[in-house]
PDB file with one MODEL, atoms N, CA, C and O in Angstrom:
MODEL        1
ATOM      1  N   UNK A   1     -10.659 -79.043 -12.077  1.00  0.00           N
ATOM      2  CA  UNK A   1     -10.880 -77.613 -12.194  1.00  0.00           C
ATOM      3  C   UNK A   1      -9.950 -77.042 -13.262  1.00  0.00           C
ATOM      4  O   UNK A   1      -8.820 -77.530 -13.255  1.00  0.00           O
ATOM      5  N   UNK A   2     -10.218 -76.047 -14.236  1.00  0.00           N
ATOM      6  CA  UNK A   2      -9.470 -75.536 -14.909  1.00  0.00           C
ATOM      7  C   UNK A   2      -9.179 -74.079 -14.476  1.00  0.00           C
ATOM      8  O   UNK A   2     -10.004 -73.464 -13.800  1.00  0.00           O
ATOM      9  N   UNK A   3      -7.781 -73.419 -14.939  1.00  0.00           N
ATOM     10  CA  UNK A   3      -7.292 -72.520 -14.569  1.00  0.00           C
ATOM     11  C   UNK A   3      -7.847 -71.282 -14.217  1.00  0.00           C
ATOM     12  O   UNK A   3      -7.277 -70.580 -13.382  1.00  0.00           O
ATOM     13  N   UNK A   4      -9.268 -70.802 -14.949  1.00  0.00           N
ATOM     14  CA  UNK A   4      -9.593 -69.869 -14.848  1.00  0.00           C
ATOM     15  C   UNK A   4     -10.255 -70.220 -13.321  1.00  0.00           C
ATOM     16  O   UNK A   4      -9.798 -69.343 -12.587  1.00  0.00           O
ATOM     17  N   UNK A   5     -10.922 -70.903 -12.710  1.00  0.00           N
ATOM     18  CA  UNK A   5     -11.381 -71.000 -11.650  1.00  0.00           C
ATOM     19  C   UNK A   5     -10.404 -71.538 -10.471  1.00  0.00           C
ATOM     20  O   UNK A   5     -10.886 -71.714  -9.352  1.00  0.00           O
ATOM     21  N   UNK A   6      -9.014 -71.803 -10.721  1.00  0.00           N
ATOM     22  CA  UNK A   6      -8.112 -72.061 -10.050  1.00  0.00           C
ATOM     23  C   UNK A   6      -7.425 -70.910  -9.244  1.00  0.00           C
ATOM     24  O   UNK A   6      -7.050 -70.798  -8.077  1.00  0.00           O
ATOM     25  N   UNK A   7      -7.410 -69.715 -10.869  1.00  0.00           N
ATOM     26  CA  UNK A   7      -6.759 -67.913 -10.827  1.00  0.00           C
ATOM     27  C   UNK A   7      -8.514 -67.573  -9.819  1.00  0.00           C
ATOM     28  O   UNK A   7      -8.425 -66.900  -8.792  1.00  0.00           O
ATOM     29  N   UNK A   8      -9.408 -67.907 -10.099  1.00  0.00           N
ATOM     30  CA  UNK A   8     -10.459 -67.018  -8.905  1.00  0.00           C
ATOM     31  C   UNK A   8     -10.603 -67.373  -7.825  1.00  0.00           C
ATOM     32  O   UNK A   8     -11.108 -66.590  -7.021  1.00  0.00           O
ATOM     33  N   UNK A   9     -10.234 -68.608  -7.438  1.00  0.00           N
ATOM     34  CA  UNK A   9     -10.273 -68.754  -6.495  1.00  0.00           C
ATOM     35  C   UNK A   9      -8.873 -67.993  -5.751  1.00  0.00           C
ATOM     36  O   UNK A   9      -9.343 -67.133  -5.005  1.00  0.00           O
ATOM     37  N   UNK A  10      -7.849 -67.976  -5.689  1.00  0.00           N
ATOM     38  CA  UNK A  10      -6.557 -67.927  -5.531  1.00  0.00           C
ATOM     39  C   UNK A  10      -6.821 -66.294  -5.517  1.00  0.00           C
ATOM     40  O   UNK A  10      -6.388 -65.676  -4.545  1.00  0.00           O
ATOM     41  N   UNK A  11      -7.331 -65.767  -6.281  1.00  0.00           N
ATOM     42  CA  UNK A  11      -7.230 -64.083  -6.330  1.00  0.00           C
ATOM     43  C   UNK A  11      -8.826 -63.659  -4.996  1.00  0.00           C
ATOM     44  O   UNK A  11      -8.965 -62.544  -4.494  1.00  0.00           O
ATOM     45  N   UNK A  12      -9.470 -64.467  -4.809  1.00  0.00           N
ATOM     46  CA  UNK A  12     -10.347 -64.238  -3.975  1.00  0.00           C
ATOM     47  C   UNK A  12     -10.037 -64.740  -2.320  1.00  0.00           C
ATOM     48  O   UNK A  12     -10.643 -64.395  -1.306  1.00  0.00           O
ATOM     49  N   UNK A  13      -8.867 -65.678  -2.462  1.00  0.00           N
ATOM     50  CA  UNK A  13      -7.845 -65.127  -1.525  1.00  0.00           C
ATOM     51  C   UNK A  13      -7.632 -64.637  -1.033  1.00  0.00           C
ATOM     52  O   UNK A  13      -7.963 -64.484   0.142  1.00  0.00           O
ATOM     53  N   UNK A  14      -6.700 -63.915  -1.892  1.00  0.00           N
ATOM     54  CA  UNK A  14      -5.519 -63.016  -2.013  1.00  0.00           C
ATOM     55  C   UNK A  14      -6.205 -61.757  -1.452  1.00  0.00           C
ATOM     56  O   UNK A  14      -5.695 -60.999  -0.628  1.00  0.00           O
ATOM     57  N   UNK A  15      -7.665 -61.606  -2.108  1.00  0.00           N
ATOM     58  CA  UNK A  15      -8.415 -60.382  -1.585  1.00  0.00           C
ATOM     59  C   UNK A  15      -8.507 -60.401   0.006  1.00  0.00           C
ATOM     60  O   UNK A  15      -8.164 -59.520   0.794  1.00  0.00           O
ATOM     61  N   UNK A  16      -9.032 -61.576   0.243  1.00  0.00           N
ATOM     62  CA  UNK A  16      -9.074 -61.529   1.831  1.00  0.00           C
ATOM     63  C   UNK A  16      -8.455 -61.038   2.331  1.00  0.00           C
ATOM     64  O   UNK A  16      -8.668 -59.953   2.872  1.00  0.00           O
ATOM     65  N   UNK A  17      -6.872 -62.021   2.337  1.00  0.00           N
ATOM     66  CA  UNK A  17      -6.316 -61.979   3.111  1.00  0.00           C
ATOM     67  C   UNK A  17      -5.726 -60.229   3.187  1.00  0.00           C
ATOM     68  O   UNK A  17      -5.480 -59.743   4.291  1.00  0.00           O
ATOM     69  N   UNK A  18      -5.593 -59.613   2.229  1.00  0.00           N
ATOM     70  CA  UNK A  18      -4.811 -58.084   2.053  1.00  0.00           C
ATOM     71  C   UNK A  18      -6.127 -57.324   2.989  1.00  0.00           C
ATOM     72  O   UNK A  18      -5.838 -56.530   3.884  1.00  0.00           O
ATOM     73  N   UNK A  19      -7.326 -57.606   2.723  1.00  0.00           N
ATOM     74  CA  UNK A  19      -8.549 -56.999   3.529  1.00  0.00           C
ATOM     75  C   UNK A  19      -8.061 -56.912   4.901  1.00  0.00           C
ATOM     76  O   UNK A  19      -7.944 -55.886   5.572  1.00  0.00           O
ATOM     77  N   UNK A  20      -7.764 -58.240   5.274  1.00  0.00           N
ATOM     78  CA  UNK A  20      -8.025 -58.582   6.922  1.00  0.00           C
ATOM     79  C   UNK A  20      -6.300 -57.890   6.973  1.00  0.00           C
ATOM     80  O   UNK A  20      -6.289 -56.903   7.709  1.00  0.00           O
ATOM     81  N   UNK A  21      -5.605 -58.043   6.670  1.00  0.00           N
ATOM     82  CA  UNK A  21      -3.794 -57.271   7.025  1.00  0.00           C
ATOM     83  C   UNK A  21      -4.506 -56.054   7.351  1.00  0.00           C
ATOM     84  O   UNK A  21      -4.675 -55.598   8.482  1.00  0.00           O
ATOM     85  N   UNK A  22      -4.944 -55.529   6.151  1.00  0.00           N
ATOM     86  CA  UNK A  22      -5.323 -53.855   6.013  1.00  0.00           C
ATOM     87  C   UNK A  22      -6.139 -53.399   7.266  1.00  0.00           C
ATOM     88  O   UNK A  22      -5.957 -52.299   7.789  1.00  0.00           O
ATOM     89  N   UNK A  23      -6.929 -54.191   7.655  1.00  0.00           N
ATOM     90  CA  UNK A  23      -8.347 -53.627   8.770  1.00  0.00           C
ATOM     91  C   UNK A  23      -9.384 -53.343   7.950  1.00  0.00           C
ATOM     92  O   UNK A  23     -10.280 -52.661   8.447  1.00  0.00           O
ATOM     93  N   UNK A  24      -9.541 -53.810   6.418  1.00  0.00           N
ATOM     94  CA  UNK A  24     -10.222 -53.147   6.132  1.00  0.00           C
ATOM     95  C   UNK A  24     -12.173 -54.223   5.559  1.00  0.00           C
ATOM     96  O   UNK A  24     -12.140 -55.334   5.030  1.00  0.00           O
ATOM     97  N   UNK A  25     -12.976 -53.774   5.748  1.00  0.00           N
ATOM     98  CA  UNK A  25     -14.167 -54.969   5.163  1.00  0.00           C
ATOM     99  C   UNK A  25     -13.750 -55.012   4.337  1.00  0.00           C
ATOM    100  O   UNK A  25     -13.025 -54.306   3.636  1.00  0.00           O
ATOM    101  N   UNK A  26     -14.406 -56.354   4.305  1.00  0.00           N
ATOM    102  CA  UNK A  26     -14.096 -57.248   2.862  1.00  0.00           C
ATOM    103  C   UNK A  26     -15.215 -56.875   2.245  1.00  0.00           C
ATOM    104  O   UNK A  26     -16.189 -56.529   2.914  1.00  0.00           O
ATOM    105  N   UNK A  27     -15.247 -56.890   0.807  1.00  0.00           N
ATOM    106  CA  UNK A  27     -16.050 -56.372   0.272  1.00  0.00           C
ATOM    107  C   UNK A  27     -17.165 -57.929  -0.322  1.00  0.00           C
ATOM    108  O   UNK A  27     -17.154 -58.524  -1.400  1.00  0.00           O
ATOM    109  N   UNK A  28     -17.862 -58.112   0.710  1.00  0.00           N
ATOM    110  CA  UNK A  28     -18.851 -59.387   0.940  1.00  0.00           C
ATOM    111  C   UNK A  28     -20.037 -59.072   1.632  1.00  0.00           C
ATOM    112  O   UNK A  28     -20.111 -57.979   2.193  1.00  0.00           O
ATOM    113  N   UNK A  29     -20.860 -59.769   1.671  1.00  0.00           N
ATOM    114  CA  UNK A  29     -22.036 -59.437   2.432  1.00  0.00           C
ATOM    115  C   UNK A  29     -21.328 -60.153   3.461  1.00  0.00           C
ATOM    116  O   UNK A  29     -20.528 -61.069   3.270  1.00  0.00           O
ATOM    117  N   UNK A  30     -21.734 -59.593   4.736  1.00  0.00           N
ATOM    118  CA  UNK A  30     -20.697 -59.922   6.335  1.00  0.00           C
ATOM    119  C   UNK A  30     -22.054 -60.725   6.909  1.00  0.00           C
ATOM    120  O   UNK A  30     -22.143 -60.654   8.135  1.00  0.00           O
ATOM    121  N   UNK A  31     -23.366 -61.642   6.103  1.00  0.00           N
ATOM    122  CA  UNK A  31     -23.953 -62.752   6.724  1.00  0.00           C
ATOM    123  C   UNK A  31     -24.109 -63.814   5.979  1.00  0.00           C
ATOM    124  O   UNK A  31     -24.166 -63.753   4.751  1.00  0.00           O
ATOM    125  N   UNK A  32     -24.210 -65.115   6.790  1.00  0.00           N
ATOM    126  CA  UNK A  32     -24.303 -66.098   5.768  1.00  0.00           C
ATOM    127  C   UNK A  32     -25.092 -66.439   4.926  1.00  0.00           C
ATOM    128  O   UNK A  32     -24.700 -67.291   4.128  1.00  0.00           O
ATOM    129  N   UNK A  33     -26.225 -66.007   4.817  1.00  0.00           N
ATOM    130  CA  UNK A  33     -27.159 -65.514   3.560  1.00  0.00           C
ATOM    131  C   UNK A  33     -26.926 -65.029   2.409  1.00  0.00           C
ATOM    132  O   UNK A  33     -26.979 -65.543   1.291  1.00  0.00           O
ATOM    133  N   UNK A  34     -26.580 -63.664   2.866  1.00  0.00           N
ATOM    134  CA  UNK A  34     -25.716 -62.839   2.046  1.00  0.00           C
ATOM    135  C   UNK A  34     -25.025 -63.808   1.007  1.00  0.00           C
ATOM    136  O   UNK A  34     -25.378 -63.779  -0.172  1.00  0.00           O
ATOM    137  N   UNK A  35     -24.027 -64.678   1.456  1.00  0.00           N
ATOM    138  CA  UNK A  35     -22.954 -64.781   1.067  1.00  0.00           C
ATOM    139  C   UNK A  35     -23.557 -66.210   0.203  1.00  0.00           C
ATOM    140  O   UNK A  35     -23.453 -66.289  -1.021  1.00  0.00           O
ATOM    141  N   UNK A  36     -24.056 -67.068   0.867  1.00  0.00           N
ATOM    142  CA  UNK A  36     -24.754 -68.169  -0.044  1.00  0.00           C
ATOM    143  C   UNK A  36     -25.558 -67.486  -1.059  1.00  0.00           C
ATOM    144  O   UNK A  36     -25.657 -68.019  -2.164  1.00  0.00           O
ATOM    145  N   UNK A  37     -26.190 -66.289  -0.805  1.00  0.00           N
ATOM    146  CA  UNK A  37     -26.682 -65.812  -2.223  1.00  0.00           C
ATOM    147  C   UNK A  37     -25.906 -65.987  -3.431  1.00  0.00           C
ATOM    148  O   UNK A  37     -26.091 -66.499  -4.535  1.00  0.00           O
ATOM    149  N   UNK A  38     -24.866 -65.314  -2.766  1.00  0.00           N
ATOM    150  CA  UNK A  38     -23.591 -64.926  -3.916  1.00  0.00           C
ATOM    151  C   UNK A  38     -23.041 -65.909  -4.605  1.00  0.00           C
ATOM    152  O   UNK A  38     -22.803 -65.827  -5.809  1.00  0.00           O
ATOM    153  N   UNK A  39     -22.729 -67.204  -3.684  1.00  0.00           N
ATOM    154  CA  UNK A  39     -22.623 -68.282  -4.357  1.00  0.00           C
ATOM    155  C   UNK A  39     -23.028 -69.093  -5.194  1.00  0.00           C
ATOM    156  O   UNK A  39     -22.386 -69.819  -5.953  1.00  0.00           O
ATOM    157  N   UNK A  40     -24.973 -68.869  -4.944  1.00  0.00           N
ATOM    158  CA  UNK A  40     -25.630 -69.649  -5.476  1.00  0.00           C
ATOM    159  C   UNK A  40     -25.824 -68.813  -7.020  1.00  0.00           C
ATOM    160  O   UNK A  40     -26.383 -69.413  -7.938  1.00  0.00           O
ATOM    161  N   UNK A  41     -25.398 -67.617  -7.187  1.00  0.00           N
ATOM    162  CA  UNK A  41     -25.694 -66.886  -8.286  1.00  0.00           C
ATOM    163  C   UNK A  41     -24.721 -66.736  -8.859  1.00  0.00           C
ATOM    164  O   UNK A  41     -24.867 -65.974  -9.815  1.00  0.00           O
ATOM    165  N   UNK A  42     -23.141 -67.346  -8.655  1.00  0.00           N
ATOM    166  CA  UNK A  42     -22.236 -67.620  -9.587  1.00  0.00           C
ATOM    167  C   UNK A  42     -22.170 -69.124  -9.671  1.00  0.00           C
ATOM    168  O   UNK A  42     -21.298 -69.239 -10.532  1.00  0.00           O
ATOM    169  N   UNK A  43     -22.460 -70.154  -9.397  1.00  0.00           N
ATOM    170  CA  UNK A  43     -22.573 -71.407  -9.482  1.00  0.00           C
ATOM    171  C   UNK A  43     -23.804 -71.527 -10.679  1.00  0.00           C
ATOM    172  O   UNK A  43     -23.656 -72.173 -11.716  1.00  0.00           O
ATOM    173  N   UNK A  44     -25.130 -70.721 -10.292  1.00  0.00           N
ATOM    174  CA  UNK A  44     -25.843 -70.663 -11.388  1.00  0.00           C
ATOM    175  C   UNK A  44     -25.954 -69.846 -12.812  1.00  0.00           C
ATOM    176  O   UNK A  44     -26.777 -69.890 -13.726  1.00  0.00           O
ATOM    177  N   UNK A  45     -24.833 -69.128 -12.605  1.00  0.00           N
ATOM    178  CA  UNK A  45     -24.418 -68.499 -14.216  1.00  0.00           C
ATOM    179  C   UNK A  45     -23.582 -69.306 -14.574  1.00  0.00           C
ATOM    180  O   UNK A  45     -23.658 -69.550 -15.778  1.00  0.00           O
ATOM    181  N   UNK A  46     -22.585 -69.985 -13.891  1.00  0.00           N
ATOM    182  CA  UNK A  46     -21.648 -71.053 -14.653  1.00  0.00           C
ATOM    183  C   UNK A  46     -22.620 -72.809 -14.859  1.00  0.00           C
ATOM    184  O   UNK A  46     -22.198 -73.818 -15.425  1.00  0.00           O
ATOM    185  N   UNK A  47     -23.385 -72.692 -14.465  1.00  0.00           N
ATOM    186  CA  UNK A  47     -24.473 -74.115 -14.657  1.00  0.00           C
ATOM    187  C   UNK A  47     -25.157 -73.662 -16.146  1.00  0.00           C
ATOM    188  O   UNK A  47     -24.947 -74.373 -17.129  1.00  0.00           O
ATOM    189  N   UNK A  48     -25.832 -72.666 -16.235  1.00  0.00           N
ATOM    190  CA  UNK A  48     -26.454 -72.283 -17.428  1.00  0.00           C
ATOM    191  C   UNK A  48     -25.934 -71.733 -18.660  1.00  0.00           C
ATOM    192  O   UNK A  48     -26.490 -71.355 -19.692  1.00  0.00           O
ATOM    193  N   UNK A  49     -24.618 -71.788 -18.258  1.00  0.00           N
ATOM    194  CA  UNK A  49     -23.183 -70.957 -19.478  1.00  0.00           C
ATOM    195  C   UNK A  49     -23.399 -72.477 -20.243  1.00  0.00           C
ATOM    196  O   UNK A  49     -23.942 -72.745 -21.315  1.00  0.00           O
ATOM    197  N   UNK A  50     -22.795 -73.276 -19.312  1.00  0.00           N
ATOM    198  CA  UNK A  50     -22.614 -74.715 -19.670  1.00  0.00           C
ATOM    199  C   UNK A  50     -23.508 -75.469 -20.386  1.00  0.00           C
ATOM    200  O   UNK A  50     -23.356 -75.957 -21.506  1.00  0.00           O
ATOM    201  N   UNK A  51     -24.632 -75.535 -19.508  1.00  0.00           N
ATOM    202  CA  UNK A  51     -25.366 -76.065 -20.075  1.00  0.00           C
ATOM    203  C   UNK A  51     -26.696 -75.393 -21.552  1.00  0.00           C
ATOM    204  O   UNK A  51     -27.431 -76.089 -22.252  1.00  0.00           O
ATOM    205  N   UNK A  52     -26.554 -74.003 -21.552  1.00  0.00           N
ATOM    206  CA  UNK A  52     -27.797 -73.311 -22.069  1.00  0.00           C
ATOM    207  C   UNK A  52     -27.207 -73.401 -23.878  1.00  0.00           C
ATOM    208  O   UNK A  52     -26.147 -72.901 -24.253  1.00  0.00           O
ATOM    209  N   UNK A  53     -28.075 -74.067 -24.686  1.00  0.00           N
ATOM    210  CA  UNK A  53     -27.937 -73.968 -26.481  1.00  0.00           C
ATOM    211  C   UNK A  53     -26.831 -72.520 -26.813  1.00  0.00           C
ATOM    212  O   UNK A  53     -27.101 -71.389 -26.408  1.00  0.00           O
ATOM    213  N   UNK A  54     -26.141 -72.711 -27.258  1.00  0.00           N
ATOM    214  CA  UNK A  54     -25.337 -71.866 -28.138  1.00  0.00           C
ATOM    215  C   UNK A  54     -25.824 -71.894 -29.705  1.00  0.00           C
ATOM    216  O   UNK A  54     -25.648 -72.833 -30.481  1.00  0.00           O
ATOM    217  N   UNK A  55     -26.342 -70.910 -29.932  1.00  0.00           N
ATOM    218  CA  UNK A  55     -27.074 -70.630 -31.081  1.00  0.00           C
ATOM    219  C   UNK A  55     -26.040 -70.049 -32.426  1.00  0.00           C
ATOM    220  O   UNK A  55     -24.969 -69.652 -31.968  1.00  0.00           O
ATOM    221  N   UNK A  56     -26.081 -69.981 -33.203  1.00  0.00           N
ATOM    222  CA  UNK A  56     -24.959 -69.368 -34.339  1.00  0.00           C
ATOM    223  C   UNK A  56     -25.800 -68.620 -34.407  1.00  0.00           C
ATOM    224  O   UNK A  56     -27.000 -68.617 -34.132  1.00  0.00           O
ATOM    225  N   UNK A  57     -24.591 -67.450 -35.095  1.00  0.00           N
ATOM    226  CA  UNK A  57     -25.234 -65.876 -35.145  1.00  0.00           C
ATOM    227  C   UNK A  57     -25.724 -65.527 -36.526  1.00  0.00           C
ATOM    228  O   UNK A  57     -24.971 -64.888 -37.261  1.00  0.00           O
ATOM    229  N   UNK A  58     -26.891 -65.881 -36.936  1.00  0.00           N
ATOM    230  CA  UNK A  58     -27.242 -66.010 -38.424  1.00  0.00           C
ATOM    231  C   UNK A  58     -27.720 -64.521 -39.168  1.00  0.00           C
ATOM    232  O   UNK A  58     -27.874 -64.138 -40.327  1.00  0.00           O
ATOM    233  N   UNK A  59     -27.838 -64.017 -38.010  1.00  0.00           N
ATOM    234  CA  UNK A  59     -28.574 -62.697 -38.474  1.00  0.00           C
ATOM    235  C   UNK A  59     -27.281 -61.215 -38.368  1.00  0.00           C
ATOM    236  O   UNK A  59     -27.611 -60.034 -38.260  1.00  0.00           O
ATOM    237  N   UNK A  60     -25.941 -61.699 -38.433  1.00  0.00           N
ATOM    238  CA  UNK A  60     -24.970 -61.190 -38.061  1.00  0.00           C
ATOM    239  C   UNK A  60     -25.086 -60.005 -39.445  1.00  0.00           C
ATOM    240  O   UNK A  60     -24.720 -58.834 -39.348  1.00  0.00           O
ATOM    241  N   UNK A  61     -25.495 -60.439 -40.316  1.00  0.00           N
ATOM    242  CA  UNK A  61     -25.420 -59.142 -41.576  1.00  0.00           C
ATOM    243  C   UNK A  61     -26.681 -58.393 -41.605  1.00  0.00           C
ATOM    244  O   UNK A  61     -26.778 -57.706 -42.622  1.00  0.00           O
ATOM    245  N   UNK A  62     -27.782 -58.307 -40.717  1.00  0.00           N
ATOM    246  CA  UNK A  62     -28.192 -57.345 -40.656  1.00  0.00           C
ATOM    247  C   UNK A  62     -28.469 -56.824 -39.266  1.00  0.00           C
ATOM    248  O   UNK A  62     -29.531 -56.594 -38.688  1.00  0.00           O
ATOM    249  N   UNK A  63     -27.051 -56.691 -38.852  1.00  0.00           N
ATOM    250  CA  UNK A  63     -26.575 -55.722 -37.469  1.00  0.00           C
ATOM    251  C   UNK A  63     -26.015 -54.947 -37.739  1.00  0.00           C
ATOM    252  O   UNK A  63     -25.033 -55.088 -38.467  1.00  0.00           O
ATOM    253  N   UNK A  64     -26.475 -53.585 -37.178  1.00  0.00           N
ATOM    254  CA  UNK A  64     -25.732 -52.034 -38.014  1.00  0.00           C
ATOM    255  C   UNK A  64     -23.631 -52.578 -37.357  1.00  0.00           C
ATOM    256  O   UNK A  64     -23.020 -53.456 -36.748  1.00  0.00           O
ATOM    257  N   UNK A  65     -23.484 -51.662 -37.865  1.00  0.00           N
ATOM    258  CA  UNK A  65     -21.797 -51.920 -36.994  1.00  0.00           C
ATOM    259  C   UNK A  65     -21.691 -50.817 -36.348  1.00  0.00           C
ATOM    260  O   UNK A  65     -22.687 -50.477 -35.710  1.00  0.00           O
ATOM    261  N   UNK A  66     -20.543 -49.976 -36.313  1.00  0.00           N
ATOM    262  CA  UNK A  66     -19.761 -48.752 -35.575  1.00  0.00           C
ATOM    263  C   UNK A  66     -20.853 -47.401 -36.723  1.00  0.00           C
ATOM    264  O   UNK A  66     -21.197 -46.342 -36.198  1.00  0.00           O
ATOM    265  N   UNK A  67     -21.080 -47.588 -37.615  1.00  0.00           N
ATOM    266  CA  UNK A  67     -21.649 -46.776 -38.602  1.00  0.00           C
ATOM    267  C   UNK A  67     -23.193 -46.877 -38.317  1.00  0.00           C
ATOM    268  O   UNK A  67     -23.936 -45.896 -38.355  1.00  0.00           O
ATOM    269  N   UNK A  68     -23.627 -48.221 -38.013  1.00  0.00           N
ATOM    270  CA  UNK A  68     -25.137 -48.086 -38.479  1.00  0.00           C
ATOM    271  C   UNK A  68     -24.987 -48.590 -39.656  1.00  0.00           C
ATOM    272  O   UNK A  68     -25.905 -48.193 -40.373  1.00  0.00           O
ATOM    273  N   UNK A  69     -24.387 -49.165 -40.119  1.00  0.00           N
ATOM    274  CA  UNK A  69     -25.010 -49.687 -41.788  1.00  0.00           C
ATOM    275  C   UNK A  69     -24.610 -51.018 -41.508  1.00  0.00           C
ATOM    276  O   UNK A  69     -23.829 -51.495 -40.685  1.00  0.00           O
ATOM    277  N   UNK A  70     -25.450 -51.581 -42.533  1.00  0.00           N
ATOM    278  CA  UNK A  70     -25.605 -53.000 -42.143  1.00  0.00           C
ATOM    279  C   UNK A  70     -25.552 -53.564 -44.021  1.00  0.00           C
ATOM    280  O   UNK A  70     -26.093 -52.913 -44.915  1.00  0.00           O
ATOM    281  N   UNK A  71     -24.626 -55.135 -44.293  1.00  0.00           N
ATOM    282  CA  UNK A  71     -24.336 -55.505 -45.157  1.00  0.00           C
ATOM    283  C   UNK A  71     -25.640 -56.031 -46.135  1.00  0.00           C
ATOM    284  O   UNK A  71     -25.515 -56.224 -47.344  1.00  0.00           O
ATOM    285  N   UNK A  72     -26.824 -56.211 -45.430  1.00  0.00           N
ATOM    286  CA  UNK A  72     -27.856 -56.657 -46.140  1.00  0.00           C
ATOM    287  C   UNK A  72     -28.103 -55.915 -47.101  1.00  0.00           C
ATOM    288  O   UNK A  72     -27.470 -54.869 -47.244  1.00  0.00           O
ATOM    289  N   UNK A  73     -29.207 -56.344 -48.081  1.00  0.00           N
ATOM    290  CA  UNK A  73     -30.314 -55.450 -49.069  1.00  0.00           C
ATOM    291  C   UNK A  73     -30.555 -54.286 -47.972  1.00  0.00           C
ATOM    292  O   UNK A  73     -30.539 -54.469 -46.755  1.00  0.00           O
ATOM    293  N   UNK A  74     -30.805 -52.928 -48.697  1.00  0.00           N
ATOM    294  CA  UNK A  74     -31.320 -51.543 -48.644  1.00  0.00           C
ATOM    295  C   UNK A  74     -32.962 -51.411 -48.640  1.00  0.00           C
ATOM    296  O   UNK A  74     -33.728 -52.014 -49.391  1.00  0.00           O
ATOM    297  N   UNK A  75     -33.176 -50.832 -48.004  1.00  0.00           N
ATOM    298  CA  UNK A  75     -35.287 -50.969 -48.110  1.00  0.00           C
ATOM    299  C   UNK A  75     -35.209 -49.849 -49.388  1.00  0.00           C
ATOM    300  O   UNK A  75     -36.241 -49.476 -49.946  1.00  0.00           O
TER     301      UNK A  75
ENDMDL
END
């Protein structure tokens, strides 16, 4: 495992446990459905990060910027 999923897990914790001190819900779906949803829909954004083509950004000069103008030819 690398760190960034080491720090989420560890901070999703940390959430709990301050929840359950506090009295307060955890901010989860409170069934196990719910909650396998949740799982299965961050397991499957990190499956398709991984695995999905990373394309180069070829068309990067004719994207307006902060202005709207863009480095290409003028019509």
């Amino acid at each position: 495992m690398n760190t960034k999923t080491l720090l989420g897990f560890a901070l999703a914790f940390l959430i709990g446990i301050v929840c359950r001190l506090a009295a307060i819900p955890l901010p989860a779906p409170p069934v196990l459905i719910g909650a396998l949803l949740v799982v299965a829909m961050t397991l499957g954004y990190g499956v398709i990060d991984r695995l999905a083509v990373h394309r180069a950004n070829v068309q990067r000069a004719h994207c307006g910027g902060p202005t709207g103008e863009t480095r290409g030819k003028s019509s």
